[in-house]
N, C-alpha and C positions, 0 to 999 in steps of 0.2 A: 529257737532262732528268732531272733528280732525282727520287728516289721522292715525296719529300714536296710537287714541284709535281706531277705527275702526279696523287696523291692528291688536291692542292686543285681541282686542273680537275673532277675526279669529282664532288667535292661540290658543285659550282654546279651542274653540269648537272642532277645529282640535284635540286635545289633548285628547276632553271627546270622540270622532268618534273612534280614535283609541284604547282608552282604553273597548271602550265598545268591539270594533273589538280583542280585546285580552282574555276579558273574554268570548267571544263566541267560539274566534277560538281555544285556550291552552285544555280548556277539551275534544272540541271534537276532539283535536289531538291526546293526550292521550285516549279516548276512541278508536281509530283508532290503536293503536299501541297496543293498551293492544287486541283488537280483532284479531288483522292480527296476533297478537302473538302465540294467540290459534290456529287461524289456521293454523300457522303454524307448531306447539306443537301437536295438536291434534291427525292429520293424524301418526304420528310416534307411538303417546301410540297407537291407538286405535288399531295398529298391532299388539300389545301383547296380551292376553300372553302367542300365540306360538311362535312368530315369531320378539324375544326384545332383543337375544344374540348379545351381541356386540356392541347394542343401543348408541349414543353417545346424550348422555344430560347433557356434562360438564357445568358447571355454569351457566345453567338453574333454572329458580323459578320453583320450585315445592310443594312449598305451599300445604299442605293438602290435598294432593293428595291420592290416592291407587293404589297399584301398588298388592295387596293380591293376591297370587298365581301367581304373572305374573314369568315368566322365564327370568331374565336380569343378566346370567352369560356372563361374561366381560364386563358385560356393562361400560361405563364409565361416572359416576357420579361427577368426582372430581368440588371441588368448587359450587356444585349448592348449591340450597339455599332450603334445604329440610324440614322445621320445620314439627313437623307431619304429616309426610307424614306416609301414613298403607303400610307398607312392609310384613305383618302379611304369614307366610307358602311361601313366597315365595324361588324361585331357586336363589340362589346371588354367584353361583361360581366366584370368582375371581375378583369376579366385584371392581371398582374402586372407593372409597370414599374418596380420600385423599382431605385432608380441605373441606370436604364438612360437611355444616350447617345442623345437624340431632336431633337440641333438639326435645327430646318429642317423636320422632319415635317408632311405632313398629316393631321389626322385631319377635316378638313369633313365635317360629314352623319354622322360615328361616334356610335353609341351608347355611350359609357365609364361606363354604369350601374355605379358602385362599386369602379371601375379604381381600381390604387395606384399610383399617382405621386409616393412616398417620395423624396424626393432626387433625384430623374430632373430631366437636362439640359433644357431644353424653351425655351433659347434659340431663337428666332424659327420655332416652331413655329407653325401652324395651325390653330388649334382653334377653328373660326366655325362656328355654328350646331351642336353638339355637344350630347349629353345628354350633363351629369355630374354626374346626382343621386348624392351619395352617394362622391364620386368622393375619393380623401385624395392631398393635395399637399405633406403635409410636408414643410419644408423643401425643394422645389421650386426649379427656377429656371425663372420663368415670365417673365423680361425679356423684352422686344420679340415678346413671344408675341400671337397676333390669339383675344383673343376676345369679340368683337362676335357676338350672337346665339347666347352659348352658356347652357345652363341646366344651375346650376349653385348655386340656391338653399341645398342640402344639401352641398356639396362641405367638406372638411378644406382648410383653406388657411394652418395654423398652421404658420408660419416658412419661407412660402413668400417669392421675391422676386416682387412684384410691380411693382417699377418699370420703366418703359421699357412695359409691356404695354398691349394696345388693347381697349377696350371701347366698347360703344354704349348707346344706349336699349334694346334689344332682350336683352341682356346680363343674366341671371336673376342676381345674385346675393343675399345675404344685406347685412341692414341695414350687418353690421357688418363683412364684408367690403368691401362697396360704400364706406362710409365711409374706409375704410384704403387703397382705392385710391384713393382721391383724397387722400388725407395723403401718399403717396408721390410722386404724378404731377402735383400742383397746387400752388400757393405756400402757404403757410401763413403766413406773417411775420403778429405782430400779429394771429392768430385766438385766439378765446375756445373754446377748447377745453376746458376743465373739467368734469371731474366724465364726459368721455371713454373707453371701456372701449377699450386697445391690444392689448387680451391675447391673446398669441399671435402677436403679429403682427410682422414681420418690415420693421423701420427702421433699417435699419442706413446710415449715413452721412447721414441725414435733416438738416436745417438747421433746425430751430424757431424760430429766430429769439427775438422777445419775445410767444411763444404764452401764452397763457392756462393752465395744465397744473393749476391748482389740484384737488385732490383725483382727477386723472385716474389710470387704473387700468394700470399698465406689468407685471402677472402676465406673466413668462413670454414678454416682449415681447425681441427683439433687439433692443436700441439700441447696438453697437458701432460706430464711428464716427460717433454722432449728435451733434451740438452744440446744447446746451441750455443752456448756460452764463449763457445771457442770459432766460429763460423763467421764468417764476412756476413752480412745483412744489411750492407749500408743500400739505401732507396727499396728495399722490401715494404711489398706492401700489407700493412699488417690488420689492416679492416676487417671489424666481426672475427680476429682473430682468436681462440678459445684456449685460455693459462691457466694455470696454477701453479699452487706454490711450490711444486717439485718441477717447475717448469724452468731452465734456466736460457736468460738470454744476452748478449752483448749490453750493457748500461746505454748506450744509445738506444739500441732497439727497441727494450726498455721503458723507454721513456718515447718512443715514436709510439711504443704498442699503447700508453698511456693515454697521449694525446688523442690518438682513435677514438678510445673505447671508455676511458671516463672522461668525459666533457665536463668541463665547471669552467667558469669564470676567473678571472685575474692572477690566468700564471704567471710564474715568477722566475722568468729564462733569460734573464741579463745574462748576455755573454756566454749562451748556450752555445754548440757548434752543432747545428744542423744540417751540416756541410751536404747538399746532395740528396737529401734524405726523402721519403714520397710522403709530403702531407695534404695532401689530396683533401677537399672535405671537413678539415679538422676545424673545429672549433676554439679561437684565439682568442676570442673576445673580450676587450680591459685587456689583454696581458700586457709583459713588463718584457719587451724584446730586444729592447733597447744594448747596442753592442753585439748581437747577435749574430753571428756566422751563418747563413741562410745562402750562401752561397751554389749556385744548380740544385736549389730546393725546388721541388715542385710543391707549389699551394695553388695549384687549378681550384676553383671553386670555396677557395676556404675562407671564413668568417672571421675576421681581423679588424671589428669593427672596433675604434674606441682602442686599439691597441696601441703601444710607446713602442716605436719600432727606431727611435730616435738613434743614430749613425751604426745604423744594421749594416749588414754585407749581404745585399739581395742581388750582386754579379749574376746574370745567368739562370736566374729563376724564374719560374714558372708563375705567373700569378693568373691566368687566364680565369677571367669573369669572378675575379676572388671581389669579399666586400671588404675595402678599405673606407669606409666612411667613417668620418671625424678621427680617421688612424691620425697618429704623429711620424711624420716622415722626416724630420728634419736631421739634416745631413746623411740623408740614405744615401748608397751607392745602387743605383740602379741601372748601370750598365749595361745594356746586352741582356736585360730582365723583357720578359714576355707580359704586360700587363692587356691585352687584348680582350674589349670588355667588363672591365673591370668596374670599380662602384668606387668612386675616390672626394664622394660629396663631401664638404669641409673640410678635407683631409688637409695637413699640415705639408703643401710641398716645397719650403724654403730649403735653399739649403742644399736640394738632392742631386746629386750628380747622375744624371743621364747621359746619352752617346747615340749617335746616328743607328744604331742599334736596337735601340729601346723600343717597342711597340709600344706604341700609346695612341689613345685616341684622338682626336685635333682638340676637342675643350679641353681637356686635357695639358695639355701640351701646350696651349694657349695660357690655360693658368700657371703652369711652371715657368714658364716665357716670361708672365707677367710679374709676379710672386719673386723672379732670381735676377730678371735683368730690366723690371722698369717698363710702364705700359705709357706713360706719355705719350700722348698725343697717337695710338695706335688708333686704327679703322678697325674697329670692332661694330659697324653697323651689324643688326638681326643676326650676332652670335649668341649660341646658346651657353649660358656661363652659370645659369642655376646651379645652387647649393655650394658654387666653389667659394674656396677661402681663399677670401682677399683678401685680410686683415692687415692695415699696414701698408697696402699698395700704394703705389706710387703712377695716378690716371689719371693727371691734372691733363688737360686740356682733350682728352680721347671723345672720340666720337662716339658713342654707347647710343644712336640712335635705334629704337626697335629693339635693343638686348637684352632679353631675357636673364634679371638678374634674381627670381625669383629665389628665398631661403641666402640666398648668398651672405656669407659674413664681412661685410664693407668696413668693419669698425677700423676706426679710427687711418681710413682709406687718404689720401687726396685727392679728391675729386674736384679739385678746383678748376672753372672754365672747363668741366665735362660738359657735353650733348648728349644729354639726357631724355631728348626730346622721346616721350612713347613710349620709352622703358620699360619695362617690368620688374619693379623693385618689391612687390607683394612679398613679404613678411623678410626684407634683407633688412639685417642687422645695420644700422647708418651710427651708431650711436658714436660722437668723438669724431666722425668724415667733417672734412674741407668740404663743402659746396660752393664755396666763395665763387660768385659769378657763372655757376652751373646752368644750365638749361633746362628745367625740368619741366615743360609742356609738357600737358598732355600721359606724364608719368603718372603707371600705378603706384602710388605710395602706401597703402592699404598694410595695415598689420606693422610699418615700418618704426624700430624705434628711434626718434630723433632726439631725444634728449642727447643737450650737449653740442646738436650738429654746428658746427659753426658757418656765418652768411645767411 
């Protein structure tokens, strides 16, 4: 026999020693681990269940365990790995469940006063006749979960799943949970649902069919994989609302849900119809609105600054404390529009047709006054007209004593025979203004640009 067969005989043998030496030594290393595990597990339950407050068994296997009447308020459970485990009558104040695996569990008869059930698995768990005032289910999986007879009035149930789950008569919950269990677990086709608060609540793959959804409230709602496509949703509010791409919605909604939720700069909605619709909030900023249907839109607080809103249909809209600064207004319809508050510095108001209707504020209103029908020779002593655009006006001979024309855009104004006397013209645009024969005692002129001014 050759060296080099000799040598290769060696190495198998060697090869079948250690493999034998691995199936001997891998289980009973595992049975070593799985025993010292208990021992070391053990000593902790077997102190309950007077003496488990505060127990720390975060992501511990607890496998089919019983813990029935044991006392583990605070305890902290997060992450273990609980599949049927008997909770059955036990004390659970406060205790900690967050992401912890609890299909199939009992907790009958538990008290879970203020328990967190953060994410925690809670497929076809248990939970009849249970106290869970207070109890938070965040994002939860409560499918095919029993709770008939639980009370739970106060419980957090924001982005929990509640479909497939059992309740009764007996079943303490909140108006507005109680309602959203049955939008999940009941048909809805053809329900008038409008004017509905979803918020928070967790409908994901839901069918609405041709629901009623007018003005109803989707804050913070999961609708990924809902279909709604077919559904009234005109003025719904669709803030922090949660999509994807199996998510289907009305092309206006759409484009409402858009507007919420990614904010950018210089959209592009010539001749949009936003007819009604709740833009609350939104961010408009540079956009291109211009011809724009906005008609009983609500834009309460929204940021329009620098926007071309140039012969919008704002009928009947809401703009309350919205920022229209340096916007282009010209030829808006502002009829019967709510501006109460509003930010309209340099804003562009030629043009806009208003109505006894209109809230607006007196400078305001003052400069539309001015800007559409001619300030000559007006008594504008100590009005406050900062940052308004005048460009173009027509103040020849007004009295502007004390006026606060600070930032104001005066270019190419008449200001001929103004009283100007004590002004405050600090950084207003003069450049191209008539002053011919003006009175400017005693005026801050400061920052002001006069090139050009004529007189």
């Amino acid at each position: 026999m050759s060296a080099y067969a000799a040598e290769t005989i060696e190495r198998q043998i060697l090869k079948r020693r250690i493999a034998i030496a691995l199936i001997i030594t891998i289980p009973t290393l595992l049975l070593v681990l799985f025993y010292g595990y208990n021992l070391y597990l053990e000593p902790l339950i077997r102190q309950c269940p007077r003496d488990c407050q505060g127990l720390d068994l975060s992501g511990e296997l607890l496998h089919d365990r019983s813990f029935a009447g044991f006392d583990l308020s605070n305890a902290n459970l997060s992450m273990a790995l609980a599949p049927d485990v008997d909770f059955t009558d036990a004390t659970l104040y406060f205790t900690n469940f967050t992401e912890t695996s609890l299909q199939r569990a009992s907790f009958v008869g538990s008290d879970l006063t203020g328990a967190l059930f953060a994410r925690a698995d809670l497929r076809g768990a248990d939970l009849r006749d249970t106290i869970l005032d207070g109890a938070r289910f965040q994002g939860a999986d409560l499918r095919e979960t029993d709770l008939r007879g639980a009370r739970m009035t106060s419980a957090d149930l924001t982005g929990a799943w509640l479909r497939g789950s059992t309740i009764d008569d007996d079943t303490d919950l909140s108006a507005h949970w109680a309602r959203m269990w049955r939008i999940v677990n009941e048909p809805i086709e053809g329900q008038d649902l409008s004017g509905v608060s979803f918020v928070n609540a967790n409908l994901q793959g839901i069918d609405f069919g041709t629901a009623n959804l007018v003005g109803a409230r989707f804050n913070n709602t999961d609708l990924r994989g809902a279909r709604l496509a077919n559904a009234n949703m005109t003025a719904a509010d669709l803030r922090k609302t949660r999509i994807d791409d199996t998510t289907t919605l009305p092309t206006t909604a759409m484009l409402v849900w858009r507007l919420h939720n990614q904010a950018q700069l210089d959209w592009q909605l010539a001749g949009t119809d936003l007819n009604h619709e709740m833009l609350n909030g939104v961010v408009l900023q540079q956009a291109n609105l211009s011809g724009a249907v906005l008609r009983g839109t609500s834009l309460v607080t929204s940021n329009l600054r620098d926007a071309n809103l140039t012969g919008a249909d704002l009928r009947d809209a809401d703009l309350t404390e919205a920022d229209l600064d340096r916007a282009t207004l010209r030829n808006v319809d502002l009829r019967g529009a709510n501006l109460h508050g509003a930010e309209l510095g340099l804003a562009d108001l030629r043009d806009v047709q208003m109505d006894d209707a209109t809230v607006l504020s007196g400078t305001w209103r003052t400069v539309w006054r001015i800007v559409n029908q001619g300030g000559e020779g007006l008594d504008l002593r100590g009005r406050f007209l900062g940052w308004a655009n005048l460009a173009g006006a027509n103040l020849a001979g007004a009295d502007l004593t004390g006026t606060d024309l600070r930032f104001a855009d005066l270019t190419n104004a008449n200001l001929a025979g103004a009283i100007l006397v004590d002004a405050n013209l600090a950084n207003a645009s003069l450049d191209g203004a008539d002053l011919t024969g003006a009175n400017l005692t005693g005026a801050d002129l400061r920052g002001t640009g006069l090139d050009g001014t004529q007189g």
